[in-house]
C-alpha positions as CSV (number, residue, x, y, z in Angstrom):
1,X,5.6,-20.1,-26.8
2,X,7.2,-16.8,-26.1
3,X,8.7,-18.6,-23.1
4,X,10.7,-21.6,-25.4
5,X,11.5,-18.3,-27.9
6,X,13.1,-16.2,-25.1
7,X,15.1,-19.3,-23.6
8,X,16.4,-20.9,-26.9
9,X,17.4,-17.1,-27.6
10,X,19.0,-16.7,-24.2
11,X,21.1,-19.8,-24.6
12,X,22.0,-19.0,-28.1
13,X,23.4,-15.4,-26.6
14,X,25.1,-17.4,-24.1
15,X,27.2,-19.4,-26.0
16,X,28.0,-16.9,-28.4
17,X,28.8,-14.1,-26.0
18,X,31.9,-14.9,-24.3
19,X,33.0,-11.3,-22.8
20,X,30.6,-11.3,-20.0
21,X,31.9,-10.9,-16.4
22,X,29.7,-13.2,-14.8
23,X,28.5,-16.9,-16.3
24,X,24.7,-17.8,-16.1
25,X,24.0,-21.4,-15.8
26,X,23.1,-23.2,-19.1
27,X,21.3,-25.8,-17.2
28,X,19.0,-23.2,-16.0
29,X,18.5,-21.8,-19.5
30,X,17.9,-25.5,-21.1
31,X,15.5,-26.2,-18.1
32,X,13.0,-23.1,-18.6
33,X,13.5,-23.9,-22.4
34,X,12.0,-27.1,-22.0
35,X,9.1,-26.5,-20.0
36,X,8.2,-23.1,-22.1
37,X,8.2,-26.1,-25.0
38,X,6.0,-28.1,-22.4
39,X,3.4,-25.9,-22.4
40,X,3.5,-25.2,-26.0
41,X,2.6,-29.1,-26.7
42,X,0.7,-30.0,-23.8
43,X,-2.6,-28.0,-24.5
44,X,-4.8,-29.8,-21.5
45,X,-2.5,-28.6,-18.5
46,X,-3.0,-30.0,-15.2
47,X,-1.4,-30.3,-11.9
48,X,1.6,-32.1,-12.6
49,X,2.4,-29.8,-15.2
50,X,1.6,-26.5,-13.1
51,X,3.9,-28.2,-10.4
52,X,6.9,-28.7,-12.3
53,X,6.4,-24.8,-14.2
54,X,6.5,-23.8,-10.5
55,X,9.7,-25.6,-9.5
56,X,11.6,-24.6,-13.0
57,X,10.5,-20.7,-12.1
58,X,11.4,-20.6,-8.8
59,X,14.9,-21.9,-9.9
60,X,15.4,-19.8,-12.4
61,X,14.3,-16.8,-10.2
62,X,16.8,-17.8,-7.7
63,X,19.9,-18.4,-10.1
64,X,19.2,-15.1,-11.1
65,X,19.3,-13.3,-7.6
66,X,22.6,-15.6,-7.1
67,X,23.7,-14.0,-10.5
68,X,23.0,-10.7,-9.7
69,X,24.0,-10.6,-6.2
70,X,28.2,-12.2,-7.2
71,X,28.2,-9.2,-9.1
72,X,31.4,-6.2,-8.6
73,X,30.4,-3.2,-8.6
74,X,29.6,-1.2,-12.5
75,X,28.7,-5.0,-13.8
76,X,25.5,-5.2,-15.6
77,X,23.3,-7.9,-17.3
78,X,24.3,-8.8,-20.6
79,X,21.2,-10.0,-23.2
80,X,21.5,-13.8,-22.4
81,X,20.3,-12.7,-18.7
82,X,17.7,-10.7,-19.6
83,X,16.5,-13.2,-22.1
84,X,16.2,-15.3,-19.6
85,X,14.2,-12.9,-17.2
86,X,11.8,-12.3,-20.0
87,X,11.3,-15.9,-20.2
88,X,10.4,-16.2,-16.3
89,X,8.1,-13.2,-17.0
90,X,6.0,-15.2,-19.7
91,X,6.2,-18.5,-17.9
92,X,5.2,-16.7,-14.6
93,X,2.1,-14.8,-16.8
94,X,1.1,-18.4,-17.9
95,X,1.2,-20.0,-14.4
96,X,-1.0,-17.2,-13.0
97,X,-3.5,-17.3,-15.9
98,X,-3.4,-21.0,-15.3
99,X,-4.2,-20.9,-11.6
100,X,-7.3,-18.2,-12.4
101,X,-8.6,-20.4,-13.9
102,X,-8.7,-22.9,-11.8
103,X,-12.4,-23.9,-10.6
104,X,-13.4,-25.7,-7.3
105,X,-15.9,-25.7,-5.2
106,X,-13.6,-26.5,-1.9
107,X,-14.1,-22.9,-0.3
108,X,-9.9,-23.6,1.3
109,X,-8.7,-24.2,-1.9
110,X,-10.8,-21.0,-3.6
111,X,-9.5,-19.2,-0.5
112,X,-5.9,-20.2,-0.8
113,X,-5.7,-19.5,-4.5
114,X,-7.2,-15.9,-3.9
115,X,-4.1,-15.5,-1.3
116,X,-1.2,-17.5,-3.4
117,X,-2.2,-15.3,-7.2
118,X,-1.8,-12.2,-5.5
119,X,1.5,-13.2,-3.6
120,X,3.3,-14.6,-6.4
121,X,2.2,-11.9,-8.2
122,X,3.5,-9.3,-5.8
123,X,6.6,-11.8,-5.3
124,X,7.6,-10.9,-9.2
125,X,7.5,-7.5,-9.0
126,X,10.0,-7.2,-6.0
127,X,11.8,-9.7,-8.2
128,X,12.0,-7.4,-10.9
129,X,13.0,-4.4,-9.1
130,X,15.6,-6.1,-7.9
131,X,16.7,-7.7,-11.0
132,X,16.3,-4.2,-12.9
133,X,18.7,-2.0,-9.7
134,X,21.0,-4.3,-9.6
135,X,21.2,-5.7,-13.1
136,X,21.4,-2.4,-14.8
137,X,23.2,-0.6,-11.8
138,X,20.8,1.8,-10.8
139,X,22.2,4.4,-8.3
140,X,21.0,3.7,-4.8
141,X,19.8,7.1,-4.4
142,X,17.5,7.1,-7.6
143,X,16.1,3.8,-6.5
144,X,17.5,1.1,-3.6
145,X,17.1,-2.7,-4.3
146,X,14.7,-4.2,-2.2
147,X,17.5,-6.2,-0.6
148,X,19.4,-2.9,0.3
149,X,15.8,-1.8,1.8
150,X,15.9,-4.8,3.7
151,X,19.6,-4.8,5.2
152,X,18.6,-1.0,6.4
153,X,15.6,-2.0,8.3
154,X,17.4,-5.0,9.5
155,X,20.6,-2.9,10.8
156,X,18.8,-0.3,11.8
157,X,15.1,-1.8,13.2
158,X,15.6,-0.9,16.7
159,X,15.9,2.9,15.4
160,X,13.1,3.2,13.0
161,X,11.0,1.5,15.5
162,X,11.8,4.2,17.8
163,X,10.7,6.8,15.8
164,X,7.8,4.9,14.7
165,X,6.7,4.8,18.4
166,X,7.4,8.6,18.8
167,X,5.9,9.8,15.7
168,X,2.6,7.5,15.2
169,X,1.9,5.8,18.0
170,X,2.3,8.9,20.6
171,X,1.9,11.2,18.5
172,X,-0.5,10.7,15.6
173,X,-3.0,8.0,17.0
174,X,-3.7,10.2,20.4
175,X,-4.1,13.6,18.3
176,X,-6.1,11.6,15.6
177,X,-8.8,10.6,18.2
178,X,-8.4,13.3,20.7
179,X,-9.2,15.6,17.4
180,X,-11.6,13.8,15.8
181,X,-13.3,12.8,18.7
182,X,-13.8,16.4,20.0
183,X,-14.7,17.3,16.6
184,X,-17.7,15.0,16.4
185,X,-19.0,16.3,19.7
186,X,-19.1,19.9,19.6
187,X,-20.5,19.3,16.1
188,X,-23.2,17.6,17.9
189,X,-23.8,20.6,20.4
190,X,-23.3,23.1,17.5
191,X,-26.2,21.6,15.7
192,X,-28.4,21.4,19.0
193,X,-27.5,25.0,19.6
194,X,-28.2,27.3,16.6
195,X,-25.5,30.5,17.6
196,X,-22.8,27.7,18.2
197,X,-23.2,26.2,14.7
198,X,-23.2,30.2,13.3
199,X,-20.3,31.2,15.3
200,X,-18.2,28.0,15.3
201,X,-18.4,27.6,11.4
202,X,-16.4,30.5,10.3
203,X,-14.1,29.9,13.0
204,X,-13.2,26.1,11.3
205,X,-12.8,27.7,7.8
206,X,-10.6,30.2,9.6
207,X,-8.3,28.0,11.4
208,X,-8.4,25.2,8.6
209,X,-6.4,27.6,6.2
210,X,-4.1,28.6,8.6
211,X,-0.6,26.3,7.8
212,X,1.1,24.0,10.2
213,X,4.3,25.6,10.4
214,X,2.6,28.6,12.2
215,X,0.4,26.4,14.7
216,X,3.5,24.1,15.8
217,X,5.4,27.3,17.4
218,X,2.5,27.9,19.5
219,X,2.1,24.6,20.7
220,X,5.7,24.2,21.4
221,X,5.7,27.2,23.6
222,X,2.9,25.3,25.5
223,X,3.8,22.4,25.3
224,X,7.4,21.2,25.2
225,X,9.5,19.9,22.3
226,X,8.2,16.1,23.4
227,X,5.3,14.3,22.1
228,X,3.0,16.4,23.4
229,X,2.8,19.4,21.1
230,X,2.9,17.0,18.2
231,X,-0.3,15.6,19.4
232,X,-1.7,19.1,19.9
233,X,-0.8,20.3,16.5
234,X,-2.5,16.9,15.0
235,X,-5.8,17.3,17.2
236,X,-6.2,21.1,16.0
237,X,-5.4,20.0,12.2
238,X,-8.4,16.8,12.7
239,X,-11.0,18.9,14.8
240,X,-12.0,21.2,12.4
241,X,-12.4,19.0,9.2
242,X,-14.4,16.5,11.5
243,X,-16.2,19.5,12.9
244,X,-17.6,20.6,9.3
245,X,-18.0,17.6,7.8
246,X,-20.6,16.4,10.3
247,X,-21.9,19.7,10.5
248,X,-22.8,19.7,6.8
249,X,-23.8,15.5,7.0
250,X,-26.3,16.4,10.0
251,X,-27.8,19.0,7.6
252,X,-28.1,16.9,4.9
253,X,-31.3,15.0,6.0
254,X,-34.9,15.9,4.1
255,X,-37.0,17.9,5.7
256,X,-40.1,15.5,4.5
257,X,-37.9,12.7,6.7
258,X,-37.6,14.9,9.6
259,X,-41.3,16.1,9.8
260,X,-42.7,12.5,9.7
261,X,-40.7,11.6,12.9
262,X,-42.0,14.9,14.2
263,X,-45.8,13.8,13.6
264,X,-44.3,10.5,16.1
265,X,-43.3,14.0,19.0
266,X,-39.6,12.3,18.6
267,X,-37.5,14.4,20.4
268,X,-34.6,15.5,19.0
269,X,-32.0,13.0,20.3
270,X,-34.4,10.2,19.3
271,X,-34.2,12.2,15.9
272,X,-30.3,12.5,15.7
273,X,-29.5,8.7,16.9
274,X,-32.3,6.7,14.3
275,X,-32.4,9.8,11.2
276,X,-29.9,11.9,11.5
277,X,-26.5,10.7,12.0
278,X,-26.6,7.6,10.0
279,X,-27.2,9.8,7.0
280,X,-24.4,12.2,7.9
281,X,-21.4,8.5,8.1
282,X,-20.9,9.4,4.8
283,X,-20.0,12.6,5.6
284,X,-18.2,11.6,9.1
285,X,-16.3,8.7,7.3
286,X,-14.5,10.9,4.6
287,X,-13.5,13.2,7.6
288,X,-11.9,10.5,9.4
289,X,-10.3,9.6,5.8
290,X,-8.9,13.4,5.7
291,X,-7.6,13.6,9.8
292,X,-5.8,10.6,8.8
293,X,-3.4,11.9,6.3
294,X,-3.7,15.2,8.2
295,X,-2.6,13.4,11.5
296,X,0.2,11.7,9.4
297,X,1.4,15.1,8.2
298,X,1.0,17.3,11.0
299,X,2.8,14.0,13.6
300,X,5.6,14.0,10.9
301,X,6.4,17.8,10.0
């Protein structure tokens, strides 16, 4: 219903509004009019009629963009436009709440529909925030069209893939793992050797609160300006959270657990691999959750 209400009234606009600088397609208008008055008849809805809301949507979507895209530069969307938009929104809300609802028991069609809803879905907001840049002439600094987005990675791919190389995958992934990796294992031998755990502790606290900007000098001075002290500065900002985390997961076990495998004379490895550590992945999982933003940060400042 709301979709008839905004066509008729985008139409309407059109024909009485004649000091646009752009013209919108009455054919377009009329179209989406009469399947919004489709739906409001035809209560059973099936197929057919899903098919052709589909093919009416995507054509208005696209004589939109076409509308949007011819115009010079300062032009904006007058109300029969954005009438129109609003009607795509309410005919795209019913063609979504229509496929929801949609029941089978073919697991490729329950699997398709669980990919297509969110697509479309996702599909209408880029549409939008095109439509709203361009159609109300947003700066490009404030906020870039998705199309604008698109030309930059497109002109300039071969560069951003450059520094994506650089920055992530020799810089963050190798400190990431090199970090958390050692992190994990001197956590182990801290908690097999009771002065390392006391001594190593404060240590992590200690170089945890220190900031990156006075870690990077060092390990430029070591290491170069290349890769490699970026990796160093992202293993000594993951090694220490990893460290303490598992420190505090491997302490986290009951002592009424760890006696009862003691009555069985397990040895402490046996203890570590079967009680242990699978209660401390908790602990180890939301490390590797921090060191990844931390490798992010310290790869990228």
């Amino acid at each position: 219903m709301l979709c008839l209400i905004f066509s008729i009234a985008s139409f309407i606009w059109l024909k009485l509004d004649a000091i646009n600088d752009y013209e919108l397609n009455p054919i377009i208008v009329l179209t989406i009019a009469t399947v919004g008055l489709l739906f409001f008849i035809i209560r059973q809805q099936g197929l057919v009629l899903l098919s052709i809301c589909f093919v009416a949507l995507f054509s208005g979507a696209w004589s939109v963009l076409n509308l949007i895209h011819s115009f010079d530069k300062g032009v904006v969307m007058g109300l029969d436009a954005w009438f129109l938009v609003s009607a795509l929104w309410f005919l795209t809300w019913n063609n979504l709440v229509q496929l929801s609802a949609l029941k089978t028991k073919n697991k490729l069609i329950e699997l398709s529909l669980n990919i297509v809803i969110p697509v479309l879905f996702g599909a209408w907001i880029f549409f939008l925030w095109e439509v709203i840049t361009i159609g109300m002439s947003v700066p490009q600094v404030l906020l870039p069209a998705p199309s604008l987005i698109w030309q930059v990675f497109d002109g300039f791919g071969a560069t951003l893939f450059a520094d994506f190389y650089q920055t992530f995958v020799r810089s963050a992934i190798p400190g990431f793992i090199m970090g958390s990796g050692t992190g994990f294992l001197v956590a182990i031998a801290a908690d097999k050797i009771p002065f390392l755990r006391r001594g190593l502790i404060p240590i992590g606290n200690f170089f945890s609160a220190i900031p990156i900007i006075g870690m990077a000098p060092i390990m430029i001075m070591w290491f170069g300006f290349d890769w490699q002290s970026k990796a160093a500065v992202v293993a000594i900002m993951t090694f220490f959270p990893m460290m303490v985390n598992t420190l505090g997961g491997l302490n986290e076990t009951d002592r009424i657990d760890r006696d009862l495998l003691h009555t069985y004379a397990t040895n402490y490895w046996r203890e570590l691999l079967s009680l242990r550590l699978p209660n401390a992945m908790p602990f180890i999982l939301n490390a590797l959750k921090i060191n990844s933003t931390l490798a992010m940060i310290g790869a990228i400042v």
